[in-house]
C-alpha positions in Angstrom: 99.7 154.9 155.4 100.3 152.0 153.1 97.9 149.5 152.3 96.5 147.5 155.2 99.3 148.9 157.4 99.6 147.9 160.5 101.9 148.4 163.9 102.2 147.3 167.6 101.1 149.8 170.1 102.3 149.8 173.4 99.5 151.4 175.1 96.9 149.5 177.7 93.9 149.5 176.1 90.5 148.4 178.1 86.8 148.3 176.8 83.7 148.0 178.7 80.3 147.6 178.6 78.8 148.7 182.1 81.2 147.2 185.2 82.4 144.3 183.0 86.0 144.9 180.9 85.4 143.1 177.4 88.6 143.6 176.3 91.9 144.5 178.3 95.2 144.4 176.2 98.8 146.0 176.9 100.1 144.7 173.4 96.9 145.7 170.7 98.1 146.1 167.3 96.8 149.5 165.4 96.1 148.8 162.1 94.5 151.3 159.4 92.2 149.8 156.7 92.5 150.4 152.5 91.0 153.9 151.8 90.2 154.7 155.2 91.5 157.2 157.3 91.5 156.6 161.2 92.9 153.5 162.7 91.3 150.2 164.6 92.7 148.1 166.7 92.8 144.7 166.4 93.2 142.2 169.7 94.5 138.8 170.6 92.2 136.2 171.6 93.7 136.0 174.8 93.0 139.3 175.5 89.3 139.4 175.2 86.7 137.9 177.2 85.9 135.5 174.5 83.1 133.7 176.8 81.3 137.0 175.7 81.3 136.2 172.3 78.6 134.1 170.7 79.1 133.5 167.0 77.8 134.9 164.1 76.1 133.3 161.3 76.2 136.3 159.2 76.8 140.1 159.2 74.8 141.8 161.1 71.9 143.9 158.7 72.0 147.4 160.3 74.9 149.4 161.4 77.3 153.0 160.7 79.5 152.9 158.0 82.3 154.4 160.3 82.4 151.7 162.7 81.8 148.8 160.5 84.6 146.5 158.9 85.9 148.4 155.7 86.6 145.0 153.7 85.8 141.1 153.9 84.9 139.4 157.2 86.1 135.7 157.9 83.9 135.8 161.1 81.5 137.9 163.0 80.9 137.8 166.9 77.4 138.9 168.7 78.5 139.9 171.9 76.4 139.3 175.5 77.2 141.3 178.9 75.1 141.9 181.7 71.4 140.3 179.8 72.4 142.4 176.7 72.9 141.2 173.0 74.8 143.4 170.9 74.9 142.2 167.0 78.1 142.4 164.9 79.9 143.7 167.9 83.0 142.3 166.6 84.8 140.4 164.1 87.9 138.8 162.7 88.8 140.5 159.2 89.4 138.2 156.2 93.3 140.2 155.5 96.3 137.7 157.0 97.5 141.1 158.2 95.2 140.7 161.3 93.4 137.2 160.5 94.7 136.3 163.7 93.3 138.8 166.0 89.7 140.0 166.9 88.2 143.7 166.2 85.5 145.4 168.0 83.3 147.9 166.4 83.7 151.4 168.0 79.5 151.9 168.1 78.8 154.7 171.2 75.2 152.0 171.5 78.0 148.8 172.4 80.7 150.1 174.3 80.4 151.9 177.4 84.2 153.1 177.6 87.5 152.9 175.7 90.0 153.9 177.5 93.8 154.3 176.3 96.0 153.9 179.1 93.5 155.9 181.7 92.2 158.3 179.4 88.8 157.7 177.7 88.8 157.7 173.8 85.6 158.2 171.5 84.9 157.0 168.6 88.3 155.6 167.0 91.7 155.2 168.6 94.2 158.1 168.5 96.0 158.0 165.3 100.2 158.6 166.2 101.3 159.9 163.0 98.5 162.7 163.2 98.9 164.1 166.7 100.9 164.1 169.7 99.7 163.4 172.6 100.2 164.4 176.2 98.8 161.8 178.7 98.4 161.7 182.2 101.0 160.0 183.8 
């Protein structure tokens, strides 16, 4: 992939953290970071529960490599469900490619479930130019 590419996906994608849906979007946009091999997606505001999101005054000080942002951050989101923080839960990446739109880390200890369409997805969202995939219909 190019640098920074990016590209509209047209499947419904949901995350959740216990019963409440933190993010619900049928229009994300998959984007793959510089150097980086697996995708993220990145979301429109109006698509996420933003009265979740608290934010940030700075990055937060622990985390994975893997899930974390792979270049600078214009702002970072704690994010509060059901009587739980979760720090530097999500962001908005400092690249006019997505300025515009927020990104959630894809840490198994903040998200309960990603799905894709109805089927669950760990760690990172499929990648379409490495794999074909046969969903449920």
């Amino acid at each position: 992939m190019p640098r920074n590419a990016k590209r509209s996906s047209e499947r419904w994608v949901r995350a959740m953290v216990g019963d409440t849906t933190v993010v619900d979007s049928r229009a994300p946009l998959l984007f793959w970071e510089d150097t980086f091999p697996v995708p993220s997606y990145a979301f429109a505001e109006d698509d996420v529960r933003t009265d979740l999101l608290v934010r940030a005054a700075q990055a937060p000080s622990t985390g994975e490599f893997f899930f974390l942002p792979k270049g600078p951050v214009s702002q970072w989101f704690d994010l509060h469900v059901e009587g739980t923080d979760f720090a530097g839960a999500a962001w908005i990446r400092d690249d006019s490619a997505v300025s515009d739109r927020i990104v959630f880390s894809w840490q198994s200890t903040i998200m309960d479930r990603w799905l894709e369409e109805d089927e669950q997805v760990h760690s990172h969202p499929r990648d379409p130019h490495k794999r074909v995939d046969a969903l449920r219909s």
